[in-house]
ZAZA-542294 format. One record per residue (C-alpha): residue number from 1; residue in one letter; z, y, x. Coordinates in steps of 0.001 Angstrom, whole numbers. Each point is the difference from the previous one (the first is absolute). Example, Ala and Ser with C-alpha at 12.3 -4.5 7.8 and 13.67 -1.06 7.14 Angstrom:
# residues 2
+-----+------+---------+---------+---------+
! seq ! type !      pz !      py !      px !
+-----+------+---------+---------+---------+
!   1 !    A !    7800 !   -4500 !   12300 !
!   2 !    S !    -660 !    3440 !    1370 !
+-----+------+---------+---------+---------+
//
This chain:
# residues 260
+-----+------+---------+---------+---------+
! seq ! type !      pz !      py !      px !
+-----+------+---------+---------+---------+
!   1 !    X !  101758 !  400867 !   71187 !
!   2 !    X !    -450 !   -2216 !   -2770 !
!   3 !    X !   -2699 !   -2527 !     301 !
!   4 !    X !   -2700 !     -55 !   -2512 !
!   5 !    X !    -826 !   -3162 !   -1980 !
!   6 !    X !   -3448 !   -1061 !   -1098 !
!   7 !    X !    -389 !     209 !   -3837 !
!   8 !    X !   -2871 !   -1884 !   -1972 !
!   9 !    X !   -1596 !    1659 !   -2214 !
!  10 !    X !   -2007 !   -1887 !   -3374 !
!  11 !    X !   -3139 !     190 !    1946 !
!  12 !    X !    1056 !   -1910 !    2986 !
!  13 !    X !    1880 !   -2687 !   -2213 !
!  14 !    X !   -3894 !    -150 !   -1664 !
!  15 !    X !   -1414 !    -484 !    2949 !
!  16 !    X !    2262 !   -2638 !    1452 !
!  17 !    X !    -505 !   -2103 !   -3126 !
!  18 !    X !   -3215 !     290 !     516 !
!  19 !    X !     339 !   -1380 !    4067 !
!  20 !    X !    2357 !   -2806 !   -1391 !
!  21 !    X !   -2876 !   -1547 !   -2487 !
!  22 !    X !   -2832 !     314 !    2338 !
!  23 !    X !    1815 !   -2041 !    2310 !
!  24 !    X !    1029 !   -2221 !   -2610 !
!  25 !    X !   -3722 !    -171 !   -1029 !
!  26 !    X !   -1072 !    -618 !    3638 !
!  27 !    X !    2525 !   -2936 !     218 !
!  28 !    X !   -1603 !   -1888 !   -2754 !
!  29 !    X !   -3367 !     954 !     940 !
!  30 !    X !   -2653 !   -2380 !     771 !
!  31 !    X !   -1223 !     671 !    3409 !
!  32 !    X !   -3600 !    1208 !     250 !
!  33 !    X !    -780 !   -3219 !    2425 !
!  34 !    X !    1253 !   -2038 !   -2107 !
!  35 !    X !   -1671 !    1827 !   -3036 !
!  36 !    X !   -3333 !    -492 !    1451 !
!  37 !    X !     865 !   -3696 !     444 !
!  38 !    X !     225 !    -781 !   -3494 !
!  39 !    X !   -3202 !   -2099 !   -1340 !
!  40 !    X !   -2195 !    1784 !   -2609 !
!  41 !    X !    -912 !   -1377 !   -3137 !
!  42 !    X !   -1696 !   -3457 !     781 !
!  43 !    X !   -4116 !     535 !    -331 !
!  44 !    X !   -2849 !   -2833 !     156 !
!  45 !    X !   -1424 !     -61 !    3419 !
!  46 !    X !   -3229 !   -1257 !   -1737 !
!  47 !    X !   -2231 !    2250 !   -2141 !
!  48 !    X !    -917 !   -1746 !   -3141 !
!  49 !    X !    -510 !   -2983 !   -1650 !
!  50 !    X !   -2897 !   -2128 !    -887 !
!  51 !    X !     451 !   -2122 !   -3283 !
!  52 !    X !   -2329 !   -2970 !     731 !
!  53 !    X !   -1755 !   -1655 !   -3201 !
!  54 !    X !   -2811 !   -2454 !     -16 !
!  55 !    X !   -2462 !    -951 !   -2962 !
!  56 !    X !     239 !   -3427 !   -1063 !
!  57 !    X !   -3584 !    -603 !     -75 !
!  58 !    X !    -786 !     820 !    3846 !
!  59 !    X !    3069 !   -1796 !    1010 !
!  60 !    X !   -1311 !   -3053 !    -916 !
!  61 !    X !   -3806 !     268 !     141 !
!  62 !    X !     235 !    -948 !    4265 !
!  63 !    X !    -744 !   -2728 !    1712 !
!  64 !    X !    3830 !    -534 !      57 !
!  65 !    X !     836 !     346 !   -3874 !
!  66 !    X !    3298 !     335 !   -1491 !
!  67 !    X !    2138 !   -1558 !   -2525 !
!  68 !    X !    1005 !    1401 !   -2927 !
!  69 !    X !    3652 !    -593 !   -1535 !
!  70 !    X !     127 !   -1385 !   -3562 !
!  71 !    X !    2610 !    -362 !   -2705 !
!  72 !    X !    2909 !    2152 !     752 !
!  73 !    X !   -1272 !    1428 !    3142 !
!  74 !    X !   -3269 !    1030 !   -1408 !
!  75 !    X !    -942 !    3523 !    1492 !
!  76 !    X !    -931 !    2980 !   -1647 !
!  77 !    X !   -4074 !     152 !    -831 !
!  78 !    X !    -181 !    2887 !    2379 !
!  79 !    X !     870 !    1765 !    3354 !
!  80 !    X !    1993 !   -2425 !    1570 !
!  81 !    X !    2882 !    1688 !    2710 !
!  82 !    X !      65 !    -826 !    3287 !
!  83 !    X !    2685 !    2330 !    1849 !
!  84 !    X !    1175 !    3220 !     734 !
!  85 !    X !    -447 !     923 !    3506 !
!  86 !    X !    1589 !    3329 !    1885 !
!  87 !    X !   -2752 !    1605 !    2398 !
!  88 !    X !    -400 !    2176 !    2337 !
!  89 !    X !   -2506 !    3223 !     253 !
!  90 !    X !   -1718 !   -1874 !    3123 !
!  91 !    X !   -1248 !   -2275 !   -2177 !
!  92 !    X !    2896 !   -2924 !    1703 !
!  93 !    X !    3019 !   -1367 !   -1650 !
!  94 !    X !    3485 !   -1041 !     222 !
!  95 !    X !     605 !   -3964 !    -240 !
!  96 !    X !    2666 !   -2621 !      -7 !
!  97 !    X !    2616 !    2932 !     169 !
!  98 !    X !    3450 !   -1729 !    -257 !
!  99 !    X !    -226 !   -4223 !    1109 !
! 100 !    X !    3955 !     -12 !   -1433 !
! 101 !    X !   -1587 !     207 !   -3976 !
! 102 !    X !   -1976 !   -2907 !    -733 !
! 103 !    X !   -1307 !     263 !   -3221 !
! 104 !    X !    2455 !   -1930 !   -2525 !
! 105 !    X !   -1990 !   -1328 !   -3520 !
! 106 !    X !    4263 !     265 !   -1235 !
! 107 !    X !    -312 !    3648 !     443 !
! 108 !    X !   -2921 !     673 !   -2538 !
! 109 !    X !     572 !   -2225 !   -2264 !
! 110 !    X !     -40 !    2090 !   -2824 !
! 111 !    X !   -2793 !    1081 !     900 !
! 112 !    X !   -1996 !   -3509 !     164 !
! 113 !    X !   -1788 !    -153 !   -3550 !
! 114 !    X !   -1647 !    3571 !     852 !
! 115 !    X !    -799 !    -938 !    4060 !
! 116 !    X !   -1609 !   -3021 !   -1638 !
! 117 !    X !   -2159 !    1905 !   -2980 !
! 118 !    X !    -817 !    2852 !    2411 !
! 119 !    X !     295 !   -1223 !    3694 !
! 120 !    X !   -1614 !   -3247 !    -204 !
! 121 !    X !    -548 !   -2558 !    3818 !
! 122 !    X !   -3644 !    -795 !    -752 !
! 123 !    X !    -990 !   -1355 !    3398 !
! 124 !    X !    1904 !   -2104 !    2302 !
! 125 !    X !    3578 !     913 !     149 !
! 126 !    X !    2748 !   -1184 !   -2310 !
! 127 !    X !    1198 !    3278 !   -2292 !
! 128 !    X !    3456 !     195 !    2734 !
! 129 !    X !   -2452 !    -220 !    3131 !
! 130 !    X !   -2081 !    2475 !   -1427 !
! 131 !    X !    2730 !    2547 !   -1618 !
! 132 !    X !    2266 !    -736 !    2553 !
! 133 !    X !   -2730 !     834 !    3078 !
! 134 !    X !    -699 !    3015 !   -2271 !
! 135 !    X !    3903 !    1265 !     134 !
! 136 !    X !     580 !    -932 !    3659 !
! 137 !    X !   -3096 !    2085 !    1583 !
! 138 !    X !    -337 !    2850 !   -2210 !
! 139 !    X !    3123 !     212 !   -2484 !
! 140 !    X !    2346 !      28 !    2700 !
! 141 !    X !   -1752 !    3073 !    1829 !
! 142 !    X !    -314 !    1996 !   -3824 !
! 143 !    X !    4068 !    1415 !    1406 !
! 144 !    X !    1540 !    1923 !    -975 !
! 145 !    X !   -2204 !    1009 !   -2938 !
! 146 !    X !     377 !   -3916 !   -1435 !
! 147 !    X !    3266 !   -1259 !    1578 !
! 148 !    X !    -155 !   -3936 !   -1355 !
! 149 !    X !   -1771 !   -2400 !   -1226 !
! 150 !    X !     591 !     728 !   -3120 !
! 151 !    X !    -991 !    3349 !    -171 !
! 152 !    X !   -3042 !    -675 !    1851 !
! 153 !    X !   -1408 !   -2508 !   -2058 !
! 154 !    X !    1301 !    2061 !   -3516 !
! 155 !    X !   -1737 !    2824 !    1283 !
! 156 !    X !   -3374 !   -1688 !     855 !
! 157 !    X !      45 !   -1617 !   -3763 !
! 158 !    X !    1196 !    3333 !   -1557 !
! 159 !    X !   -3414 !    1668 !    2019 !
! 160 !    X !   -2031 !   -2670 !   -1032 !
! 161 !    X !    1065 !    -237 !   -3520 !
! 162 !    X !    -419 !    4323 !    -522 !
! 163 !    X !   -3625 !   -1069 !     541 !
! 164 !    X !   -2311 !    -216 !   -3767 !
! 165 !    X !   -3442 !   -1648 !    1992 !
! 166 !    X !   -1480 !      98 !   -3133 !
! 167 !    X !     115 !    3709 !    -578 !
! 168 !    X !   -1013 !    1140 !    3497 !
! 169 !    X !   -2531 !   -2692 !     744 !
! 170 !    X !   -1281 !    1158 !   -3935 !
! 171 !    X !     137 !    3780 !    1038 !
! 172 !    X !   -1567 !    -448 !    3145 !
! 173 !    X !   -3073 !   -1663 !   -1188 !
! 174 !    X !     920 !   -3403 !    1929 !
! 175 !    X !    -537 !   -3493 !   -1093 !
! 176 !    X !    -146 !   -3336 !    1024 !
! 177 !    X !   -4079 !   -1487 !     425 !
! 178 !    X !   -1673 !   -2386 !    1448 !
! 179 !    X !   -2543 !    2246 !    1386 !
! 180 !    X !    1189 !    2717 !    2777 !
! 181 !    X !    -304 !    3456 !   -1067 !
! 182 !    X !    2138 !    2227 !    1840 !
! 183 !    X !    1188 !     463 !    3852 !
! 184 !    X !    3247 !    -210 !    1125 !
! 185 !    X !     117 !    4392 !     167 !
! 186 !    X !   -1306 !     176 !   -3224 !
! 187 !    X !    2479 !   -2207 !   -1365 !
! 188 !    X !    2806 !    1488 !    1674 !
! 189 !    X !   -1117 !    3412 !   -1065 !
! 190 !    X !    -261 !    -933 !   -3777 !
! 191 !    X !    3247 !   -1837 !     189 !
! 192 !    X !    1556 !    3025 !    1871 !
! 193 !    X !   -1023 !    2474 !   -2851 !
! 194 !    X !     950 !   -2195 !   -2380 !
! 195 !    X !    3898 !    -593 !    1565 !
! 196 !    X !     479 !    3278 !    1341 !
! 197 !    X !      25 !   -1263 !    3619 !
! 198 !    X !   -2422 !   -1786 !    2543 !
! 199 !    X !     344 !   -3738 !     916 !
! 200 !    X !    -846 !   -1868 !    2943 !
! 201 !    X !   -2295 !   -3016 !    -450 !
! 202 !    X !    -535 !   -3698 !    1817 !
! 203 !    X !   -2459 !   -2191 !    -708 !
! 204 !    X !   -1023 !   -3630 !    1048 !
! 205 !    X !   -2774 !   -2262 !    -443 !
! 206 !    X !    -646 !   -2403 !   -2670 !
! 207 !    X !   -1003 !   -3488 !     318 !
! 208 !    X !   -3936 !    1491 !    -225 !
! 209 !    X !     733 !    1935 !    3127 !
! 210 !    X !     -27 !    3395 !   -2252 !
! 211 !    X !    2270 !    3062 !     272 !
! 212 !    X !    2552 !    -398 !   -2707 !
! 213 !    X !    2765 !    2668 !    -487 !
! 214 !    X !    3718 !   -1967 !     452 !
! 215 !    X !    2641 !    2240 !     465 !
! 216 !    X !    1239 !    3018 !   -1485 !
! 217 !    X !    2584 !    2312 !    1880 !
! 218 !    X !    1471 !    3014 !   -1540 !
! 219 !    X !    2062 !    2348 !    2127 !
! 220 !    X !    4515 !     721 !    -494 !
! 221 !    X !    1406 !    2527 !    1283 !
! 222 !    X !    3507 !     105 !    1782 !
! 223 !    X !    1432 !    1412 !   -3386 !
! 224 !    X !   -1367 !   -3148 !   -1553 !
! 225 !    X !   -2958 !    1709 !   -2142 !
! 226 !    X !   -3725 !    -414 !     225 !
! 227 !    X !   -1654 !    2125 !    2269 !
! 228 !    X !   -3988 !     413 !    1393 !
! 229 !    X !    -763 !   -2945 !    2972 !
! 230 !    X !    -798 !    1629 !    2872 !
! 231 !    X !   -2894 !    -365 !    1811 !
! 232 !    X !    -144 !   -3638 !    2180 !
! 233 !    X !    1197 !     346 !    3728 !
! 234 !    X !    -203 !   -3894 !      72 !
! 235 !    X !   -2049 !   -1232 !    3390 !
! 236 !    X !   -2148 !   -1525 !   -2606 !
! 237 !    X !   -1354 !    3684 !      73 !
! 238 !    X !   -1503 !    1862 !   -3088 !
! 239 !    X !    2117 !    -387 !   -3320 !
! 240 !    X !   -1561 !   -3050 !   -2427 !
! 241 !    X !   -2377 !    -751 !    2947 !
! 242 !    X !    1033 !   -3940 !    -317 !
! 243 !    X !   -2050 !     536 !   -3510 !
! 244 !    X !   -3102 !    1285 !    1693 !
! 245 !    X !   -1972 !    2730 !   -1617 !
! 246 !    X !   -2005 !   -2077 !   -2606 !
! 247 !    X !    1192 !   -1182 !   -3828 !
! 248 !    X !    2747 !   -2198 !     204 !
! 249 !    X !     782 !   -2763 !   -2845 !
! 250 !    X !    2997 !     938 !   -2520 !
! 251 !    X !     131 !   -3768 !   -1955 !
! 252 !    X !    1131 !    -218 !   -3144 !
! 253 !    X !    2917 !   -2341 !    -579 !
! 254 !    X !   -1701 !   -3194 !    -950 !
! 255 !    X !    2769 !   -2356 !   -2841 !
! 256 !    X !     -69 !   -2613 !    2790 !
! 257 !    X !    2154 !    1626 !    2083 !
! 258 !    X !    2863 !     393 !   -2182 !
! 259 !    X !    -505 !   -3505 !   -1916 !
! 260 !    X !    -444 !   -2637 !    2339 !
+-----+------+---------+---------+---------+
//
């Protein structure tokens, strides 16, 4: 009897094709243990940003005072910046976030004329004790949405500098006097409507022992755009409660300030 051979027919050629580049597929293939260890797309572990701006005039009407810059340093006749700080929904924050990147005045030099007109170091500190304490405990936690120095400080003057105070304090009914006439809700209400999105609000007291509104914080997202504050989770306890619930001075910006 003659044996019988196997014969392959197209369809089993086809299908043994098909075994050879699966397995070739498999052998190249990233396994799934190792697929889940690979990171994700780096995202901010805090929740937004709070651009910090004080007015001129409450800055310096305390019992401490403050020095204006002259000449070439001479600020701008407005909001003056004060930082951009990441925070968390629980109303705490991130600080001091990486020791190994002291804050370098070599790094931003470019940037110097601007941090001078727009960041001004009114009280105590030199301008590098005061920018660089700014970089070290808040820039260096804004990673990995602002990576350097560089880019954090560029992006705080770019924020600041998309802000026209003259057409949203004029649209929202809000000017400088010597005499009280709104509360710290009712300003951040008109300002609010007038910018599209709510601030936060501290105040301090003057020299006279009266409420006086000092800082200005508006509210950046992780995507680095403007975005409502949310509502205070500080221990301090209710949101703008340091400005008490009675009219709070908004001083106009007297020429001594910027001349002496």
């Amino acid at each position: 009897m003659v044996p019988q051979t196997r014969s392959f027919s197209a369809s089993s050629a086809v299908a043994l094709a098909f075994v050879a580049v699966l397995l070739a597929s498999m052998a190249n293939a990233v396994p799934i243990a190792e697929m889940e260890m690979q990171p994700a797309q780096a995202k901010p572990i805090w929740q937004w940003m709070y651009l910090t701006m004080g007015w001129p005039a409450s800055l310096c009407d305390t019992q401490q005072g403050c020095n204006i810059p002259t000449g070439s340093d001479q600020p701008i006749e407005s909001w003056f910046l004060h930082g951009l700080w990441p925070n968390f929904e629980n109303g705490t924050w991130p600080s001091f976030c990486d020791p190994s990147d002291p804050f370098s005045r070599d790094k931003i030099s470019s940037l110097l004329p601007q941090m001078a007109y727009y960041w001004p170091a009114v009280l105590t500190d030199t301008q590098d004790q005061f920018w660089g304490h700014e970089w070290e405990k808040h820039g260096t936690c804004a990673s990995p949405v602002l990576t350097s120095e560089i880019d954090y400080f560029s992006k705080t003057l770019e924020l600041r500098r998309s802000l026209n105070f003259t057409t949203i304090m004029t649209e929202a009914n809000i000017m400088p006097s010597n005499t009280p006439y709104f509360t710290a809700v009712e300003f951040a209400n008109r300002f609010g409507k007038a910018f599209g999105y709510m601030p936060d609000l501290r105040c301090n007291k003057a020299k006279d022992g009266s409420v006086q509104l000092q800082e200005l914080w508006l509210c950046v997202s992780p995507s680095l755009e403007f975005m409502d504050c949310p509502p205070e989770q500080h221990t301090h306890g209710e949101q703008y409660s340091a400005c008490g619930e009675g009219k709070v001075s908004f001083l106009p910006l007297v020429p001594q300030f910027f001349d002496n």
